[in-house]
N, C-alpha and C positions, 0 to 999 in steps of 0.2 A: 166577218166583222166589217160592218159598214167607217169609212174615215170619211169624215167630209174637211174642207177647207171654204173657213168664212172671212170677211174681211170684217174687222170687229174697231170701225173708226171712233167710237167712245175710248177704246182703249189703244187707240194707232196701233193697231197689229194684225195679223195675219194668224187665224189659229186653226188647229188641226185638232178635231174632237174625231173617239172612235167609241160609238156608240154611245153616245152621249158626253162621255167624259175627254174632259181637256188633256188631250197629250201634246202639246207646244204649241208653242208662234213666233212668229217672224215681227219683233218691232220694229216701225216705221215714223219717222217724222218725214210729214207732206207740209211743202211747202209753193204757193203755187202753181207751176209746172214740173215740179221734183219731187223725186221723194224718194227722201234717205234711210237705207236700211241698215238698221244701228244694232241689231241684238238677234240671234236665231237659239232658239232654247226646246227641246225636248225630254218632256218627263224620266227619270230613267228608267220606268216601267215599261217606255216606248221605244226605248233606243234599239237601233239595229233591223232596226223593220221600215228604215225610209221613208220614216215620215219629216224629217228634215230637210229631204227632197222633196217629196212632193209639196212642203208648203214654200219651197224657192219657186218651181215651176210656176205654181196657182201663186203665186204673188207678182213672179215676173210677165204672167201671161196676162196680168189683169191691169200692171202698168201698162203695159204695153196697150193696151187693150184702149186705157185712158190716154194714150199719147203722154204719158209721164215719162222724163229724164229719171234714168236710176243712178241714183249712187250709193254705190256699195259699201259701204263703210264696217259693215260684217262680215269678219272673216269668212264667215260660212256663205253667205250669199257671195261674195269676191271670188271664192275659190270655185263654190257651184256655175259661176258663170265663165270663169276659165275652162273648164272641165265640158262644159255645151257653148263653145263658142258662139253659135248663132243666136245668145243674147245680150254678145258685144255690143252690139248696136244699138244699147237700151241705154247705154254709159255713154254722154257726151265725148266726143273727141276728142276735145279740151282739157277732158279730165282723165284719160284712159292710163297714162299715162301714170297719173298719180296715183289710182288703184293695182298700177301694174297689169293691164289688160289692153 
């Protein structure tokens, strides 16, 4: 089964379709060089097959990608980035702190 990960900015989010069909996404509010990830949600048709990983990754790789400050404001992205330290550095200094990272 094919998964892909789109970035879907009509609807600020980040979503994981598998073979056609919508199994979660990652909400986002971008705000000029930020952007706040507020919501991580997977269908429960999908769960347990890592697809809430893989759309932190393909979300975080694709700030990054834009030079976007991330702030974590979901639990599930907050904790995914504890978990792969090497995307601390996506989360301002300033704020590392106040996500707890």
């Amino acid at each position: 089964m094919a998964q892909l990960v789109t970035d879907n900015p009509e609807k600020s989010r980040f979503e994981i379709h598998e073979d056609g069909a919508l199994a979660g996404f990652a909400e986002y509010h971008r705000s000029g060089e930020e952007i706040a990830f507020i919501h991580t949600e997977v269908d429960p048709a999908f769960e347990g097959r890592g697809f809430a990983s893989q759309l932190a990754r393909t979300a975080l790789d694709a700030s990054r990608e834009q030079n976007l400050a991330v702030l974590p404001y979901c639990p599930y992205i907050r904790a995914w980035i504890k978990k792969h330290p090497e995307y601390t550095d996506l989360v301002p200094t300033s704020h590392r702190a106040r996500f707890g990272l």
